[in-house]
C-alpha positions in Angstrom: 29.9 9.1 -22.5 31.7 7.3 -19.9 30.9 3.5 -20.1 30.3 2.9 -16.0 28.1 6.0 -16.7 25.5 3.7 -19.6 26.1 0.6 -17.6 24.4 2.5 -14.6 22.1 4.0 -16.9 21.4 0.1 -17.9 21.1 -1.3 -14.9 19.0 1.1 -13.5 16.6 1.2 -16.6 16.6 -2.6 -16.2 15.9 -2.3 -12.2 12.3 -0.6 -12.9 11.2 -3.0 -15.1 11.2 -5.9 -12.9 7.8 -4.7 -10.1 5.6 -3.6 -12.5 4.6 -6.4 -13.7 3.7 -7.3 -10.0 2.3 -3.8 -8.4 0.8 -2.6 -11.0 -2.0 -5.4 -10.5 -2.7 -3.9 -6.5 -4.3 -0.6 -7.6 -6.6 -2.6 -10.4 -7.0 -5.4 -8.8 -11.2 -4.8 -7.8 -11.5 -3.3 -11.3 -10.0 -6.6 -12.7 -12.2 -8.6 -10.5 -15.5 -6.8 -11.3 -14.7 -6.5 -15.6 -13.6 -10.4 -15.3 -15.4 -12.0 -12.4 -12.9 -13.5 -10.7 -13.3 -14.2 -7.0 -10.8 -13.0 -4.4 -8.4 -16.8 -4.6 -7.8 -16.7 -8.5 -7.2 -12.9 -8.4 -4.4 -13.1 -5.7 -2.8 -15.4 -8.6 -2.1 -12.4 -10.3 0.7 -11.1 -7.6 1.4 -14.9 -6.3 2.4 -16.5 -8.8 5.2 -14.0 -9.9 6.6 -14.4 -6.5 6.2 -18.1 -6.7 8.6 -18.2 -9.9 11.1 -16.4 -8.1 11.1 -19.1 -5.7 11.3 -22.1 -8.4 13.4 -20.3 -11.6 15.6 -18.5 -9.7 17.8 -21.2 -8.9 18.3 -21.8 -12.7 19.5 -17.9 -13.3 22.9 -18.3 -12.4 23.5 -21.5 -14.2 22.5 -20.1 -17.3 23.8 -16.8 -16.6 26.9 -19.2 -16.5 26.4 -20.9 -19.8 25.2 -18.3 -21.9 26.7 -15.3 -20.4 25.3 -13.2 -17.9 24.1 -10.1 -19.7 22.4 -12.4 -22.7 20.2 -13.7 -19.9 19.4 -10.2 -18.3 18.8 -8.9 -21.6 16.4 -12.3 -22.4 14.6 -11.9 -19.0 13.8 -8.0 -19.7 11.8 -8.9 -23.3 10.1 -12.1 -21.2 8.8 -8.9 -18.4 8.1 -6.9 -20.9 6.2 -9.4 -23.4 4.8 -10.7 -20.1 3.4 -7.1 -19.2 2.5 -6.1 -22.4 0.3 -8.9 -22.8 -2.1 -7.6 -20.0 -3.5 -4.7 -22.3 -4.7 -7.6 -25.3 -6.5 -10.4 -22.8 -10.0 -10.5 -21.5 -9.6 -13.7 -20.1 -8.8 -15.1 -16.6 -6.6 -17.9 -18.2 -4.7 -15.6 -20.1 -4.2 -13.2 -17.1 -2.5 -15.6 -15.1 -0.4 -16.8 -18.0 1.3 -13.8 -18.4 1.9 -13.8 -14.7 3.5 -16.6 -15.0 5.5 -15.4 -18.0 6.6 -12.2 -16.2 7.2 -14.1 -13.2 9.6 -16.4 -15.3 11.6 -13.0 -16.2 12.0 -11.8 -13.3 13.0 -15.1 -11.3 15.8 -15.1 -14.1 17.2 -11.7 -14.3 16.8 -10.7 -10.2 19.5 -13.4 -8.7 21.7 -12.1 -11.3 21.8 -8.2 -10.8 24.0 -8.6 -7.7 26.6 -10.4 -10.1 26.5 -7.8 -12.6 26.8 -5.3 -10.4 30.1 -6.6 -8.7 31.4 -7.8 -12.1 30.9 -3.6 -13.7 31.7 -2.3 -10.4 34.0 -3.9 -8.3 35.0 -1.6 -5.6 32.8 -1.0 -2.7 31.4 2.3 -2.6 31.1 1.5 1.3 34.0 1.1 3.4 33.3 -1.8 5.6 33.6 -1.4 9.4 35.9 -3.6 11.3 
């Protein structure tokens, strides 16, 4: 198989791992609530603090996307989501909830800011021609 052909494969496999861990909470989130008894500020932890990493840990992504190699850290960042995710099945526990929100936040701040690099670095030429 060509090898643009699996590094689109890659990338695109690697793409849909990085919401879930976000929107899955939305269509649980009053089931969560009831089963855990959280009130309406701690639960909107559960999609805010994600968001919040991307804010604080992205910055760091290309530095060590610099220093330990690009795809290393991609690859790092998709078992952080995906330990981060998994977690959610074992936990009964509002502390523990949040943690791996943070922890799959972490992930995805890291891996996000450097898609657009690996992208340009697999695929160089535009597949748009730009306008004048």
């Amino acid at each position: 198989m060509n090898k643009n052909i699996l590094i689109a494969i890659a990338l695109f496999t690697a793409s849909l791992n990085l919401r879930p861990a976000i929107n899955s909470i939305a269509p649980l989130l009053d089931s969560i609530r009831t089963d855990l008894g959280m009130n309406g500020a701690v639960a909107s932890l559960l999609t805010s603090i994600p968001v919040l990493c991307m804010g604080l840990f992205s910055p760091f992504a290309v530095k060590a996307g610099g220093k330990w190699g690009m795809e290393k850290v991609m690859g790092i960042s998709l078992v952080i989501i995906a330990v981060g995710t998994a977690l959610r099945a074992f936990t009964a526990s509002v502390f523990y909830l949040l943690v791996t929100a943070l922890i799959a936040g972490i992930g995805i701040a890291f891996i996000g800011p450097l898609l657009a690099g690996f992208i340009k670095k697999h695929f160089p030429k535009s597949p748009v021609k730009k306008s004048a």
